[in-house]
C-alpha positions in Angstrom: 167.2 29.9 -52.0 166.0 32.0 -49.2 167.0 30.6 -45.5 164.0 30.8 -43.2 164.2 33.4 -41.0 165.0 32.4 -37.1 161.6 32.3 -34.7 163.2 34.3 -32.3 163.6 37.3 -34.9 159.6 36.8 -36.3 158.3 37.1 -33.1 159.9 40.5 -32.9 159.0 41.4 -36.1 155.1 41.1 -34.7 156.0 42.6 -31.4 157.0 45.7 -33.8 154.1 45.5 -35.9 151.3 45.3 -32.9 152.9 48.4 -31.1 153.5 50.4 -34.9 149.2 50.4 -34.5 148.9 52.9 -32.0 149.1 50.2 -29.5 150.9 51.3 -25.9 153.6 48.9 -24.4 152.5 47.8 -21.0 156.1 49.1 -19.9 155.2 52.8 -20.9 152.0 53.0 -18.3 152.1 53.1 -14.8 150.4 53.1 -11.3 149.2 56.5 -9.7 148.2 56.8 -6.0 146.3 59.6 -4.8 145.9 59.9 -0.9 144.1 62.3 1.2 143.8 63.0 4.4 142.0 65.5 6.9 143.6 67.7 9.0 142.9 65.7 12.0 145.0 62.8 10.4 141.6 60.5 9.5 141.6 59.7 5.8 138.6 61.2 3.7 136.2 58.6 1.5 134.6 60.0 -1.5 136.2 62.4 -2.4 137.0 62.8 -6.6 140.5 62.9 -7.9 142.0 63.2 -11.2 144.8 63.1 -13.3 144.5 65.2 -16.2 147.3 65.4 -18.9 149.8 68.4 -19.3 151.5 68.5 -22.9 151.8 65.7 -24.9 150.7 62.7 -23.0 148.6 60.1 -24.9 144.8 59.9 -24.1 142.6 56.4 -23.8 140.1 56.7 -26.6 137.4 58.9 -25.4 133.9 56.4 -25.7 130.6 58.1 -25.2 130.0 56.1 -22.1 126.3 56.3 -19.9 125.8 55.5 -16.3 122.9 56.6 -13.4 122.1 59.0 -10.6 119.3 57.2 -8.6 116.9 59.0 -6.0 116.3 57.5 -2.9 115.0 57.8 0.7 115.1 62.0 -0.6 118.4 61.6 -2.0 120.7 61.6 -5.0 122.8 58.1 -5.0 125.4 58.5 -5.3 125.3 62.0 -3.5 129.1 62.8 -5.8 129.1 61.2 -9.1 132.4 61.9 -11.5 131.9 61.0 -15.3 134.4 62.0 -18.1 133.1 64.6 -20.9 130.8 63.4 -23.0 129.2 61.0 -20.7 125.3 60.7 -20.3 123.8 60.2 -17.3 120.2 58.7 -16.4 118.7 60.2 -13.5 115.7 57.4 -12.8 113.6 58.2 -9.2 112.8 54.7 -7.1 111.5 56.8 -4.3 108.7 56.8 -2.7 107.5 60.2 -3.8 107.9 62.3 -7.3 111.2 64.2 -7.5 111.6 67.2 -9.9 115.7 67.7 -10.7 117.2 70.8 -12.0 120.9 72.1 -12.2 121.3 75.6 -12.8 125.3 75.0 -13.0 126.8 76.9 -16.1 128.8 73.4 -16.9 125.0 71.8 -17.5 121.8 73.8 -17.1 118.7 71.5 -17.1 115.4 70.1 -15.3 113.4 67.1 -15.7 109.2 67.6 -14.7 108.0 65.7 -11.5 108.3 62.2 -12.3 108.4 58.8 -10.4 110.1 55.7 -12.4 112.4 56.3 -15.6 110.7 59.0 -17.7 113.2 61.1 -18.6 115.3 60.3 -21.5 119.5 60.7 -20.1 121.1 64.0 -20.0 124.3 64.2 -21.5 127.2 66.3 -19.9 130.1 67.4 -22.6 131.7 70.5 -20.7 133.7 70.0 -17.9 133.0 71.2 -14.6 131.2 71.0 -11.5 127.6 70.8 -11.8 125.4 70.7 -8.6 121.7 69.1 -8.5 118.7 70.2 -6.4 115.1 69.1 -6.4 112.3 71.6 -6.4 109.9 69.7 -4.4 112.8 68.7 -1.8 114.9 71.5 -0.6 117.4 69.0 1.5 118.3 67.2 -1.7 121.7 67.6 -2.9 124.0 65.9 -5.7 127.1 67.2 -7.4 128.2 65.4 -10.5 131.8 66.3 -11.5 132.5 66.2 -14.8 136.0 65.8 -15.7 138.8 66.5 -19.1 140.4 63.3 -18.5 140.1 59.5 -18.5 142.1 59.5 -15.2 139.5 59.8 -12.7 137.9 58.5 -10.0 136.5 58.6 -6.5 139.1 57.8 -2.7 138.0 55.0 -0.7 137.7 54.4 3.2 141.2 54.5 3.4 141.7 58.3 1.4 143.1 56.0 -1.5 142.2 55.9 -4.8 144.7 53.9 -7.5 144.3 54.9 -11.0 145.8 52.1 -13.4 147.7 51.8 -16.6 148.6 56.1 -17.0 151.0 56.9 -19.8 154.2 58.1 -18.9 154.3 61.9 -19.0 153.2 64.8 -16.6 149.8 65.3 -15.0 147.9 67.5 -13.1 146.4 65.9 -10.0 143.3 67.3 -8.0 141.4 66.2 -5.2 137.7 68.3 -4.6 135.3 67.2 -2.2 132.1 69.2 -1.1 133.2 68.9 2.0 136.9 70.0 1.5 137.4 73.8 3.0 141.1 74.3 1.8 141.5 76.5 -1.1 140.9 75.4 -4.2 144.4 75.9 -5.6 146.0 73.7 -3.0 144.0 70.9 -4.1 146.5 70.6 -7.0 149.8 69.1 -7.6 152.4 68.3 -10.8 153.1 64.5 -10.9 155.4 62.9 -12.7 154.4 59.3 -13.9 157.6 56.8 -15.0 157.8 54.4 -17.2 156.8 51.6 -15.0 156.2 51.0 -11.1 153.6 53.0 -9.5 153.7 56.8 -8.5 152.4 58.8 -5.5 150.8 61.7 -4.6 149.8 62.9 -0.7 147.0 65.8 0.1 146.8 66.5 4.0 143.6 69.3 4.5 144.7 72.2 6.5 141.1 73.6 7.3 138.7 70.6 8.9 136.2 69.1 6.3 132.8 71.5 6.1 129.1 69.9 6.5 127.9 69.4 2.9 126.5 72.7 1.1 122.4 72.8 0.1 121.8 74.3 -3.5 120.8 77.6 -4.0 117.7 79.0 -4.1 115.2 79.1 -6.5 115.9 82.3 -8.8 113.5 83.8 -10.7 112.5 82.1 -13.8 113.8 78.8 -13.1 111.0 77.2 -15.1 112.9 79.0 -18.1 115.9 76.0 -17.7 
């Protein structure tokens, strides 16, 4: 006859089995925060910031998520959107006037005919990169949607902070970008290593002061062609 096993050692037995599924302990993630601040000391809002995986370093599941770009009062809102590959993104126009969107960025090349209201079926943005957004009946408008290679992303607050939660352990690549960011591009990265547990830190101070916020280009020829 078989003794019954203690409780103590069953219990661990299903702690084994739940983590044997692809499941990841809570001790193996961490805390990242990013922090950036101008070169006159004052911390900088809205700016995007990632942490994107170097080697080995397992990934959340990637979901084919959707979210919105509005138009309002002649502008995109929010003016910086970042989404994660594969995203779609619904660009509906509660203005007071028609708006007529078009990117010519090589990460997504599109436009959507002068509409009012929610006519346009989403767009959906799968290559990673910086895609900037104009209207042709608005010159002034700008939008910038930043679409990023990682799950580990999002956008500083008033304080220059953003705080990603529950990263793997492993090495990442953190960048900051910004429209209004002068500094090189290449100085806007940096190698982080995230522990086990606790929370890690990264600082960007700007050396150059922030820049007024770039219009899109100019029509080229055979725009209609996009």
């Amino acid at each position: 006859m078989h003794k019954a096993a203690p409780r103590h050692a069953l219990i661990g037995l299903l702690w084994s089995a739940f983590f044997a599924c692809g499941h990841v302990s809570p001790a193996l993630a961490a805390g990242v925060q990013i922090n950036l601040i101008a070169a006159d000391g004052r911390p900088v809002a809205d700016a995007v910031a990632t942490a994107t995986p170097i080697g080995a370093v397992p990934k959340r599941p990637r979901e084919r998520k959707s979210t919105a770009m509005d138009q309002l009062n002649k502008a995109f809102v929010p003016q910086v959107l970042v989404v994660e590959s594969g995203t779609s993104v619904d660009f509906p126009n509660n203005d007071s006037v028609s708006h007529q969107v078009y990117s010519f960025s090589p990460a997504r090349k599109f436009q959507l005919s002068l509409y009012k209201g929610e006519l346009h079926a989403p767009v959906q943005f799968d290559t990673p990169g910086l895609v900037v957004l104009g209207c042709n009946i608005h010159d002034s408008m700008v939008g910038y949607i930043y679409v990023a290679d990682t799950p580990y992303f999002g956008k500083t607050d008033r304080a220059g902070i953003l705080r990603l939660d529950q990263v793997p352990r492993g090495r990442y690549r953190i960048q900051v970008w910004s429209p209004s960011i002068a500094d090189e591009p290449g100085s806007m990265s940096k190698d982080l290593e995230v522990e086990e547990s606790g929370e890690s830190a990264v600082s960007f101070r700007l050396r150059k002061p922030l820049r007024s916020v770039p219009q899109p280009r100019p029509h080229p020829e055979g725009w209609d062609a996009y």
